[in-house]
N, C-alpha and C positions, 0 to 999 in steps of 0.2 A: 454819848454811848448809844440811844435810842437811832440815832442817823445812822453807826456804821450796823446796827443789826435790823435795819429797813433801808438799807441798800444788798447788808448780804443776802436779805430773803429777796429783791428784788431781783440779785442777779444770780438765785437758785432758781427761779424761776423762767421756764424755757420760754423762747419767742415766742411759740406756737400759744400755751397757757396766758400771755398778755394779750396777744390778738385775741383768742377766744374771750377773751373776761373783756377786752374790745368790743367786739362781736355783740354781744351779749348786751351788755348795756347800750349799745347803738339800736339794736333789734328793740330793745323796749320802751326807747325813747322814740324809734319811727312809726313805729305801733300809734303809738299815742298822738305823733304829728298827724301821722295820715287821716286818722279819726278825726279828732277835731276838722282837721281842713276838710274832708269829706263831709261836714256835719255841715260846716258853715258854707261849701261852696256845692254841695249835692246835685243840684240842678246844670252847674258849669262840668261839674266830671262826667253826668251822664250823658249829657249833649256832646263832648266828648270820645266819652266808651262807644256810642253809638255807634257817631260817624264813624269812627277806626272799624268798627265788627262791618261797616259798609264798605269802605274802601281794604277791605282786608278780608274778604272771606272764605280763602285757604286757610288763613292761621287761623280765623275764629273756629272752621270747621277743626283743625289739629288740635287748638287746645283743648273744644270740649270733647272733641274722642280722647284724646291723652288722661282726662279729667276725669272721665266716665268708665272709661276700659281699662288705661294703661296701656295703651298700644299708640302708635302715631296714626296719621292718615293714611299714611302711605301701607303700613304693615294693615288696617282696617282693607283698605281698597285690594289688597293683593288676598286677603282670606277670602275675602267675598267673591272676587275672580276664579279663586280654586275652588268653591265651590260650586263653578260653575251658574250661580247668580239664581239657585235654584235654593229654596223652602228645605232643609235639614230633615224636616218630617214626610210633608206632604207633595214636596218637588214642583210645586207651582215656580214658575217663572218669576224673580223681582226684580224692582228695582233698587239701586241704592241711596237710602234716605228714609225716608218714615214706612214706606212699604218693605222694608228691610229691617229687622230686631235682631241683635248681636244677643245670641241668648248664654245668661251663666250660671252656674252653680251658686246660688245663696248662702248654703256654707261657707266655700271656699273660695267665692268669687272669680275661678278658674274659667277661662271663656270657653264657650263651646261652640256652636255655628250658628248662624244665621239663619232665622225662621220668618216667616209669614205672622202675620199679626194676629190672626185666628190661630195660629199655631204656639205663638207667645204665649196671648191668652188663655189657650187651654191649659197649657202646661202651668201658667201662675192658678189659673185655678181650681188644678190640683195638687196648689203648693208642692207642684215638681217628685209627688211621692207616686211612688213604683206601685203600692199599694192600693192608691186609693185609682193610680189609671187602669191597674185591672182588674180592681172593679167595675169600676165603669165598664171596662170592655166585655164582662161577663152580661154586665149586666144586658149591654144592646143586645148579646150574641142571643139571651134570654126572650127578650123582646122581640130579635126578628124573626125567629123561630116561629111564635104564634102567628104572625102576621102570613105567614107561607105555608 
């Protein structure tokens, strides 16, 4: 009796629902392979990842924009183009790469354009608040006043 009522629940059970419960336990037993092997051969997988991020460094640059933004390389390189390759704030000339900051909203994580590093910076360290940059801005306007 227990057979035909664990076969009927088996075949109440859609394809889809055995793959996934598949899925599932395959994902947390690879989990666990991979760690081990990683633990034990560490030095063989990095020597490895290296060489690949060397002979591979279109995809290493995609995955980590994909990784970082959400955007591919290609959608990165075409925003940066429409901006004319220019500073979002200050319109200085960059290039793209480390002189070039993909700046976003910390809330929302919503990208917004590409600035200058002095222009990053400023804006992180006015934790990106409206408030606290017009202060600041009151305050030079206060400041060059006496100077003139």
């Amino acid at each position: 009796m227990e057979t035909s009522t664990t076969n009927s629940r088996y075949h109440r059970e859609t394809k889809i629902q055995r793959i996934n419960r598949r899925k599932t336990k395959t994902k947390a037993y690879n989990k666990i392979y991979h760690k081990a092997y990683y633990i034990k051969n560490q030095a063989k997988v990095n020597t490895k990842s290296l060489q690949w991020a060397k002979e591979n460094p279109e995809a290493r640059k995609n995955i980590y924009i994909k990784q970082r933004h959400g955007i591919t390389l290609i959608e990165y390189r075409d925003k940066f183009i429409a901006q004319q390759e220019l500073c979002g704030i200050c319109g200085v000339k960059m290039e793209l790469g480390q002189k070039a900051h993909l700046d976003h909203n910390h809330k929302t994580g919503t990208l917004r354009e590409f600035l200058c590093w002095h222009c990053n910076r400023g804006l992180g360290s006015f934790k990106d608040s409206i408030t606290l940059l017009q202060k600041a801005s009151n305050y030079l306007t206060k400041h060059s006043e006496e100077t003139n």
